[in-house]
C-alpha positions as semicolon CSV with decimal commas, in nm:
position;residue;x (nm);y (nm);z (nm)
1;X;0,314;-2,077;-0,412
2;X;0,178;-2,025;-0,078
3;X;-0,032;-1,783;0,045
4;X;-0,102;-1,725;0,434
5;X;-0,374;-1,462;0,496
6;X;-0,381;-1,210;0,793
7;X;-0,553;-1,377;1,140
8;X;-0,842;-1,156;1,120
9;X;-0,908;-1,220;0,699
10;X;-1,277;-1,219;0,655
11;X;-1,417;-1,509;0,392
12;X;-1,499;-1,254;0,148
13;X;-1,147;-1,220;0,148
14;X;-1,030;-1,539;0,136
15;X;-1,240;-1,598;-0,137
16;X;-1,150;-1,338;-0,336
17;X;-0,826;-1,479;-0,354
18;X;-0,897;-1,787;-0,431
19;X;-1,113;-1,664;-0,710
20;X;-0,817;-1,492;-0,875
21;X;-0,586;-1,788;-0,857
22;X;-0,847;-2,021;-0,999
23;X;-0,904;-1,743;-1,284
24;X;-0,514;-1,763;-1,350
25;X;-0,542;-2,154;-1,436
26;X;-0,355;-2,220;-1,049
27;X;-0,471;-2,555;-0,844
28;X;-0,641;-2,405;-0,524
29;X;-0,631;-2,618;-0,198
30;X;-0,666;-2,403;0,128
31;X;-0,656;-2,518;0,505
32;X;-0,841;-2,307;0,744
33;X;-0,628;-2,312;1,080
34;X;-0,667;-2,165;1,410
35;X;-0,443;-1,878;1,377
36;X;-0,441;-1,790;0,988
37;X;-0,611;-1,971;0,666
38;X;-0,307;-2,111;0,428
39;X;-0,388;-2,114;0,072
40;X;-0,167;-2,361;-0,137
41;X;-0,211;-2,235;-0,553
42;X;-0,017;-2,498;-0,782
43;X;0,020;-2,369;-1,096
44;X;0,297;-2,142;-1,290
45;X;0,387;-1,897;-1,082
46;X;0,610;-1,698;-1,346
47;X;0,195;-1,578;-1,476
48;X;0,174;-1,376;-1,119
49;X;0,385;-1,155;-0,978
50;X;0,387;-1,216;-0,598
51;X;0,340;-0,848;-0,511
52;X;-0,002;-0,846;-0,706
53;X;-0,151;-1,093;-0,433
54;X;0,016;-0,921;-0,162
55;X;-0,199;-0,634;-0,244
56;X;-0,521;-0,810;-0,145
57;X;-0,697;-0,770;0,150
58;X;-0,664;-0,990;0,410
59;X;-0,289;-1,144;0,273
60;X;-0,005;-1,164;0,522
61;X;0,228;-1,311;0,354
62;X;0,350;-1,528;-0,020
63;X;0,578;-1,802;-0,042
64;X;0,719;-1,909;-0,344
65;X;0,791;-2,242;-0,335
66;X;1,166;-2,296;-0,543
67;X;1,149;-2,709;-0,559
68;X;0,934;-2,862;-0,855
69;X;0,821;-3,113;-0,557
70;X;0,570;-2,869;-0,466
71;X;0,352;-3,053;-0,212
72;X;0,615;-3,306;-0,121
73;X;0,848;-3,007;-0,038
74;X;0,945;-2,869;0,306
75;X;0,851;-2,496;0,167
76;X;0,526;-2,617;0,155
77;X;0,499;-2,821;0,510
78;X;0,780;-2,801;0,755
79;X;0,710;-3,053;1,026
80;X;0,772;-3,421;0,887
81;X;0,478;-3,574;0,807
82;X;0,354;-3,909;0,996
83;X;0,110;-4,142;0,902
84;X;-0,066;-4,320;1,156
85;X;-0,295;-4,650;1,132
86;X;-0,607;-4,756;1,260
87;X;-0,391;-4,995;1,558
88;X;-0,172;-4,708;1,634
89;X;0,122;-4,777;1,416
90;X;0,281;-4,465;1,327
91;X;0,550;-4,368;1,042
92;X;0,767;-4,081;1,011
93;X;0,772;-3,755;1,272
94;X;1,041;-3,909;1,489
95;X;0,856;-4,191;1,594
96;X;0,997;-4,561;1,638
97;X;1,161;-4,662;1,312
98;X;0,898;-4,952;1,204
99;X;0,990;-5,301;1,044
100;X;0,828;-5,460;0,672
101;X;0,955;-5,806;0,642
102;X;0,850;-6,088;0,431
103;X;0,900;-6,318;0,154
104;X;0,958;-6,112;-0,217
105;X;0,677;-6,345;-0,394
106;X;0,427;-6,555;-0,157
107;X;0,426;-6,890;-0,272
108;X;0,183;-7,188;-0,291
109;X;0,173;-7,270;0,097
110;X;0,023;-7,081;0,265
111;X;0,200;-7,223;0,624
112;X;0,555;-7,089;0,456
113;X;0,426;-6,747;0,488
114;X;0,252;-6,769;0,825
115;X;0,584;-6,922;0,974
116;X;0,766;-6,612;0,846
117;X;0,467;-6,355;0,990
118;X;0,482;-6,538;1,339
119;X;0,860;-6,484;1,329
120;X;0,806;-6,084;1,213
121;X;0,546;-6,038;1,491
122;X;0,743;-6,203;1,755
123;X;1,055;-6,054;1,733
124;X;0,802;-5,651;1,752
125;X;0,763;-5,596;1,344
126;X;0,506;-5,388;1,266
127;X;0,449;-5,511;0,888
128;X;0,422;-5,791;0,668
129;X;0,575;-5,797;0,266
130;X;0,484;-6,005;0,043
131;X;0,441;-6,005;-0,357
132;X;0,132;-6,156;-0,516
133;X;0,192;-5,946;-0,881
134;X;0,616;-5,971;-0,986
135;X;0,782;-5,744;-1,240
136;X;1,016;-5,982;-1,378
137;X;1,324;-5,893;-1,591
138;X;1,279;-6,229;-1,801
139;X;0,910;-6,346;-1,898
140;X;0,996;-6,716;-1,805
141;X;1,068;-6,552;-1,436
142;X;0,796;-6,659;-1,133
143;X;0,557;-6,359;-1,190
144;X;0,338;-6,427;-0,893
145;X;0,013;-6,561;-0,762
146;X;-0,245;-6,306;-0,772
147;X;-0,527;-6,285;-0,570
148;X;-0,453;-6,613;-0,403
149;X;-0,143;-6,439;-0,291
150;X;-0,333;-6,147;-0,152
151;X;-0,590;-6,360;0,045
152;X;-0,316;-6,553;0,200
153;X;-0,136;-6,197;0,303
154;X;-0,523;-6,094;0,418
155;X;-0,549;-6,373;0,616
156;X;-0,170;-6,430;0,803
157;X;-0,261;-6,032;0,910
158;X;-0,586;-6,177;1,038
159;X;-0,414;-6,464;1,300
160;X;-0,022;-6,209;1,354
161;X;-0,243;-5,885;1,335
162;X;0,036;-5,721;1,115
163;X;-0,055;-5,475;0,886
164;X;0,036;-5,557;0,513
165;X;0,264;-5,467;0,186
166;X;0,224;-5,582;-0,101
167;X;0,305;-5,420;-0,441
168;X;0,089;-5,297;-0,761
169;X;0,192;-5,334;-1,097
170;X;-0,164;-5,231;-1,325
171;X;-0,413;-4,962;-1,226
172;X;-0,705;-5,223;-1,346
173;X;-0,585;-5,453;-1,022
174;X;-0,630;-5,160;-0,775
175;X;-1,013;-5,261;-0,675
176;X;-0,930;-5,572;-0,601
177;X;-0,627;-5,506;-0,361
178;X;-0,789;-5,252;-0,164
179;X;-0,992;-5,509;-0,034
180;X;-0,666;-5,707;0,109
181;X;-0,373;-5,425;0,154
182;X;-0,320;-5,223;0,415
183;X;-0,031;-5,070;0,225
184;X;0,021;-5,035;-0,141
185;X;0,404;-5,029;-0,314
186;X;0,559;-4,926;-0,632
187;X;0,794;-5,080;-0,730
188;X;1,100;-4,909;-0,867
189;X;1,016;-5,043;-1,234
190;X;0,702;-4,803;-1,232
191;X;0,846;-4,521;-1,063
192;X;0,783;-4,355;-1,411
193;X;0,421;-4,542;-1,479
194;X;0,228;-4,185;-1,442
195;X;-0,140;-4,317;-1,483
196;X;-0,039;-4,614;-1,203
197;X;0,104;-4,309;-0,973
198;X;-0,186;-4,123;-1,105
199;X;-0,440;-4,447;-1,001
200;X;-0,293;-4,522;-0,669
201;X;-0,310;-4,082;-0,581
202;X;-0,704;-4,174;-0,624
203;X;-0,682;-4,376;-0,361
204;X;-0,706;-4,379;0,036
205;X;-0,446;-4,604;0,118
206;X;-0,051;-4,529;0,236
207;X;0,188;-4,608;-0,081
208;X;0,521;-4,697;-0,058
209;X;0,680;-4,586;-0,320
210;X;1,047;-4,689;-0,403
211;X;1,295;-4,519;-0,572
212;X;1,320;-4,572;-0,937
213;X;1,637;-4,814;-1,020
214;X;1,807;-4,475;-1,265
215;X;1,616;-4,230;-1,053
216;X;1,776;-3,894;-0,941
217;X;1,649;-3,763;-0,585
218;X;1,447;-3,446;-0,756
219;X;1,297;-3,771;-1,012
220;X;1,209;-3,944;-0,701
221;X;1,043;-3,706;-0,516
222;X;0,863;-3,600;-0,824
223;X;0,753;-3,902;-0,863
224;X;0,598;-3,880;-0,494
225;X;0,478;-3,533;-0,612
226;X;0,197;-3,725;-0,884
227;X;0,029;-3,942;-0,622
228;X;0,015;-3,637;-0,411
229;X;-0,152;-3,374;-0,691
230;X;-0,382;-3,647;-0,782
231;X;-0,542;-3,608;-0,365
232;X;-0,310;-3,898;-0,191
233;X;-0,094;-3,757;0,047
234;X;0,052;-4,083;0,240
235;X;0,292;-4,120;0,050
236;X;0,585;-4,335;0,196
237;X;0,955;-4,317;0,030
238;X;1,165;-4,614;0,004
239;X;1,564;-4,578;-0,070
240;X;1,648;-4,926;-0,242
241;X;1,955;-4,883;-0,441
242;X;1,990;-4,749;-0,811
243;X;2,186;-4,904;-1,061
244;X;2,578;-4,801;-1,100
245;X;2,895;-4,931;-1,279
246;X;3,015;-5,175;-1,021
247;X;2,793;-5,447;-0,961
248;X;3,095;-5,711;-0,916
249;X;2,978;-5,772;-0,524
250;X;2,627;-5,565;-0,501
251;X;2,315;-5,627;-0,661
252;X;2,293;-5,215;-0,646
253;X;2,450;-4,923;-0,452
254;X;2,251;-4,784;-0,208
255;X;2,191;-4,443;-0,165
256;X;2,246;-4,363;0,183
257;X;2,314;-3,959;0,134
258;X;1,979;-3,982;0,009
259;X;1,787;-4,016;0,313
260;X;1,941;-3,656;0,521
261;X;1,890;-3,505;0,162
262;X;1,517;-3,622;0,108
263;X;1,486;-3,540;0,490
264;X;1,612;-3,173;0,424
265;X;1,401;-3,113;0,149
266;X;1,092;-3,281;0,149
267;X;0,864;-3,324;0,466
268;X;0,767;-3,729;0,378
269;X;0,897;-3,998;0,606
270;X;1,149;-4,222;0,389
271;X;1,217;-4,596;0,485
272;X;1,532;-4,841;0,345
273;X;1,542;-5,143;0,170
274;X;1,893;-5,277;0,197
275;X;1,779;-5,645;0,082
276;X;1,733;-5,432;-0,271
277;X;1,987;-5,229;-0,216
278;X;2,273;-5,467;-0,186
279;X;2,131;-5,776;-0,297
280;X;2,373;-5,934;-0,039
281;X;2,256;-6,154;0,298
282;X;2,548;-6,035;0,484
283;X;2,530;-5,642;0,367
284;X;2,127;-5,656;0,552
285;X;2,231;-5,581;0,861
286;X;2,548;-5,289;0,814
287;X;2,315;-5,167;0,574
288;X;1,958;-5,170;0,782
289;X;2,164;-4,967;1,081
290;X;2,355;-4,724;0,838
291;X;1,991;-4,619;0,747
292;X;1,841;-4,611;1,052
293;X;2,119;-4,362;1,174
294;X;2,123;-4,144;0,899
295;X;1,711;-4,078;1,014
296;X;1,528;-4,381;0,828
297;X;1,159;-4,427;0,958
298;X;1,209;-4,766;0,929
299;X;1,321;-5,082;0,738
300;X;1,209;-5,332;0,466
301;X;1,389;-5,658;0,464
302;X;1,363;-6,017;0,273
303;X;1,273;-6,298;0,508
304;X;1,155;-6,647;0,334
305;X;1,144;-6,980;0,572
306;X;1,371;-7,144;0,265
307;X;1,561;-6,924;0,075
308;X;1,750;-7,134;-0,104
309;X;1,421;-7,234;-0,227
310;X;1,252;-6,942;-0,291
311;X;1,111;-6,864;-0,638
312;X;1,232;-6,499;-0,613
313;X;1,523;-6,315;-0,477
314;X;1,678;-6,601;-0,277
315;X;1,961;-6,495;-0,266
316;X;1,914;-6,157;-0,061
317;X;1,663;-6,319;0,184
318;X;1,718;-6,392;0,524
319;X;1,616;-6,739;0,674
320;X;1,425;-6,746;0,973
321;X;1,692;-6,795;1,248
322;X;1,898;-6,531;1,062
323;X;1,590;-6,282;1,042
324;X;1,619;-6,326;1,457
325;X;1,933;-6,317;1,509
326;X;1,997;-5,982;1,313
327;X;1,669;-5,846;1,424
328;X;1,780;-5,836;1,780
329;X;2,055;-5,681;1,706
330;X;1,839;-5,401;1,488
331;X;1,602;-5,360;1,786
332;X;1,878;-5,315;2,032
333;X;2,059;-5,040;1,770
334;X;1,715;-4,858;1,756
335;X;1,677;-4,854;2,149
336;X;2,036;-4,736;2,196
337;X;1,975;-4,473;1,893
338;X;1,637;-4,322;2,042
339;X;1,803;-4,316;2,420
340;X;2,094;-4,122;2,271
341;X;1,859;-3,857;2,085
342;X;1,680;-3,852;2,397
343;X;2,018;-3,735;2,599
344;X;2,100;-3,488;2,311
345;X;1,750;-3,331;2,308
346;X;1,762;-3,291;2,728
347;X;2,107;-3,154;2,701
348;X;1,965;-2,871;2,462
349;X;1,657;-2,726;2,642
């Protein structure tokens, strides 16, 4: 629940509050604003009858918040959140959808992956993907690089001056990414992994965090609701398909209700992979736009210099003159998309 005290609450007040939620077994976080001091108790609210708080000093107002999302939830925080990076990159709150491209697994040369980052930055990406640790369905599956992955991510960022993605399978591997990611992923395999969500909460770095492959939108956003309680609030949603009964022509069936539904109800921005989600070259691009209208912050697409080559997910990555060919076409769909919000949004004042 949420508790907003009166503009003129004295600390005493406050405190007392806080006191009595922390004496009920509630979570206490509170933000001290300009106007009034918002004090945000996570706990079970069935153990305190809203009216007993309301007779405190100093409260205005309580909100019970209905959604098990609690902090992810729009009850909770109604203006979309956006998080913004040290070069001025910014996700979510309206702003330019952004771009995450790259290879699924970075291989052994190191110029394979540069070629695709020069490509990325040139045609206005804002990110860079690559896998250095692979969650394989079969053990005899490439399962990645490592750390010599990471330092070749750490170092195409250095010479492109894209920011980088790359995804965490173990908690124990955290320490050493840090050091190399900009942006941390979970993948939809360990959607569920609670001490990884846990792990990755501890830490101050953006997650992406896709959705699980059997995952339900309330699972999902759950999900999003552990890094959060454990003190990591950039938390980054990525729609990438879930499995269904027809997988005849796609590799999954994207869920592209679930982007207006996630936007209605929770406050975090939410991004599309439609190289996941289909699992199909020629599906990328319908697929990319279809998100981007529905309100996607951004994209995340497959690009590897030889595809038919590639020791992971081939098949759904784009070549190079592909990647720039559809890519031009995705940048002038975003242009046309923002100048026609624009018109709407002037026609309205």
């Amino acid at each position: 629940m949420i508790i907003i005290m009166e503009r003129n609450a004295t600390k005493v007040q406050i405190q007392r509050v806080i006191d009595f939620l922390k004496d009920n077994g509630f979570q206490v976080r509170h933000n001290i604003g300009e106007v009034h001091t918002v004090i945000d108790a996570i706990g079970d609210k069935t153990t305190i009858s809203p009216d007993r708080l309301s007779a405190f000093e100093g409260v205005k107002e309580v909100k019970i918040i209905r959604e098990p999302f609690r902090l992810a939830s729009r009850d909770r925080k109604n203006d979309d959140t956006v998080i913004e990076f040290a070069n001025g990159v910014k996700i979510g709150g309206g702003n330019k959808p952004i771009s995450i491209v790259g290879p699924c697994s970075v291989e052994a040369n190191y110029d394979d992956l540069l070629e695709v980052a020069i490509a990325a930055k040139e045609m206005g990406c804002e990110f860079l993907r690559g896998g250095a640790f692979k969650p394989r369905t079969s053990p005899y599956d490439f399962q990645g690089y490592g750390e010599k992955a990471l330092q070749f991510m750490k170092r195409a960022s250095e010479e492109t001056g894209l920011l980088t993605v790359s995804e965490v399978m173990d908690a124990n591997d955290l320490p050493m990414m840090l050091d190399y990611i900009d942006v941390l992923q979970i993948g939809a395999r360990n959607v569920q992994n609670f001490k990884l969500l846990q792990a990755v909460g501890k830490c101050n770095k953006p997650v992406i965090l896709k959705r699980g492959l059997a995952s339900t939108i309330r699972e999902f956003l759950l999900a999003a609701e552990h890094i959060m309680y454990n003190g990591n609030c950039q938390v980054i949603l990525c729609e990438r398909g879930i499995r269904s009964f027809d997988s005849a022509f796609t590799r999954n069936l994207m869920d592209i209700a679930s982007i207006p539904v996630i936007k209605k109800y929770s406050h975090l921005p939410i991004i599309v992979d439609p190289s996941h989600g289909t699992g199909q070259r020629y599906l990328i691009e319908p697929m990319a736009k279809a998100g981007l209208v529905v309100g996607a912050d951004g994209i995340m697409i497959e690009v590897h210099n030889d595809p038919e080559n590639a020791l992971s997910d081939g098949k759904q990555s784009l070549s190079i003159p592909m990647f720039k060919d559809i890519m031009g076409r995705i940048n002038m769909f975003n242009k046309n998309i923002h100048y026609e919000k624009n018109c709407l949004s002037a026609n309205t004042r």
